[in-house]
N, C-alpha and C positions, 0 to 999 in steps of 0.2 A: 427507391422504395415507392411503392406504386398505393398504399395506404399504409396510413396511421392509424393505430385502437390504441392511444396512451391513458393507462389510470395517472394521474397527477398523484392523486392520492397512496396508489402505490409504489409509485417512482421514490412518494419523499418517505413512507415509512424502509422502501429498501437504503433509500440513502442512508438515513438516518442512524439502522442496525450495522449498516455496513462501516458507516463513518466511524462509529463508535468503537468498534471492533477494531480498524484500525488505530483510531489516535487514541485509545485506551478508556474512553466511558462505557466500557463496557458492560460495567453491571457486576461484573463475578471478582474484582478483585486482582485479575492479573493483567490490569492495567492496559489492553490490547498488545497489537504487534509493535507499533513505538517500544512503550516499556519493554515488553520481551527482547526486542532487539538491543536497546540498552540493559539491560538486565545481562545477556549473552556475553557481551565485552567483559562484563564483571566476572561472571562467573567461571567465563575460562582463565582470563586471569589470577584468580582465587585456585584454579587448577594447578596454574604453573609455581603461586607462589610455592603449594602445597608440596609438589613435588621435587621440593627442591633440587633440580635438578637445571642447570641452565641448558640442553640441549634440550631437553621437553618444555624450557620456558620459551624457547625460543620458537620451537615450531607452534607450539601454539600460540604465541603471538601472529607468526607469519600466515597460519589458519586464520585469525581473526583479520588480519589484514587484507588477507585475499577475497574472504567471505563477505564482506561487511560491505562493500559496491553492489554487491548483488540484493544482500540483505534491505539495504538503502533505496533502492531500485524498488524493491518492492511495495516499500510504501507511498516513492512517485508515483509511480504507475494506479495504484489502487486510486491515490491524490485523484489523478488526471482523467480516471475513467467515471470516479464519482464526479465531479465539475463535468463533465462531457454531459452524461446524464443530468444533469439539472439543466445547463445550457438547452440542449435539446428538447427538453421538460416545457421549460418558459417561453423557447420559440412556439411548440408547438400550442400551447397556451395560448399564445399570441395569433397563433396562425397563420404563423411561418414558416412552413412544410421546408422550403427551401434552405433554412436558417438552421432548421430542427436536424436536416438530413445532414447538415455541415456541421454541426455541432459533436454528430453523431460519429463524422468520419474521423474528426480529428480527437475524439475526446482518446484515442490507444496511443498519443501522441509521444506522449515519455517511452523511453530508452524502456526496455522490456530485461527484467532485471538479469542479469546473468550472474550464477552463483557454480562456480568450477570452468572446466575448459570447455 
């Protein structure tokens, strides 16, 4: 990267809405993508009890089971790319172009979620 223009200031309000969104302060009630994702496991389960039927309880347990790495995934990753961003935030703060540019490469670091084949 041949220059830097970082707002500090806008780095920490995106963190911020983003963080929140993921680990569930979200503001609106439906607790971010954490909650949603625990919410999910329930809900299909609540599906299977409902239809009592053990071959529909079953695949959808095995949907939940397949989906849920991927699901999981996604909120390392979001994890890793907000920490990247601030890392980088504070080097360049610092005035450590070099620190800020490494921070930057490694913050897509987590496994990138995979949800199906």
């Amino acid at each position: 990267m041949s220059k830097w223009d970082i707002d500090p200031g806008g780095v920490a309000s995106v963190v911020q809405k983003v963080g929140a969104q993921v680990g569930g302060a979200d503001g609106k009630g439906g607790g971010g993508l954490v909650k949603q994702i625990e919410d999910f496991g329930d809900h299909v389960g609540d599906a299977g009890t409902a239809a009592s039927s053990m071959p529909i309880g079953t695949a959808l347990k095995e949907y939940v089971t397949h989906t849920s790495p991927g699901l999981k995934g996604m909120v390392s990753k979001s994890a890793s790319c907000l920490t990247g961003a601030v890392k980088a935030t504070k080097a360049y703060i610092n005035g450590d172009l070099e620190m800020a540019a490494e921070a930057q490469r490694t913050a897509v670091d987590a496994p990138a979620p995979r949800i199906g084949k």
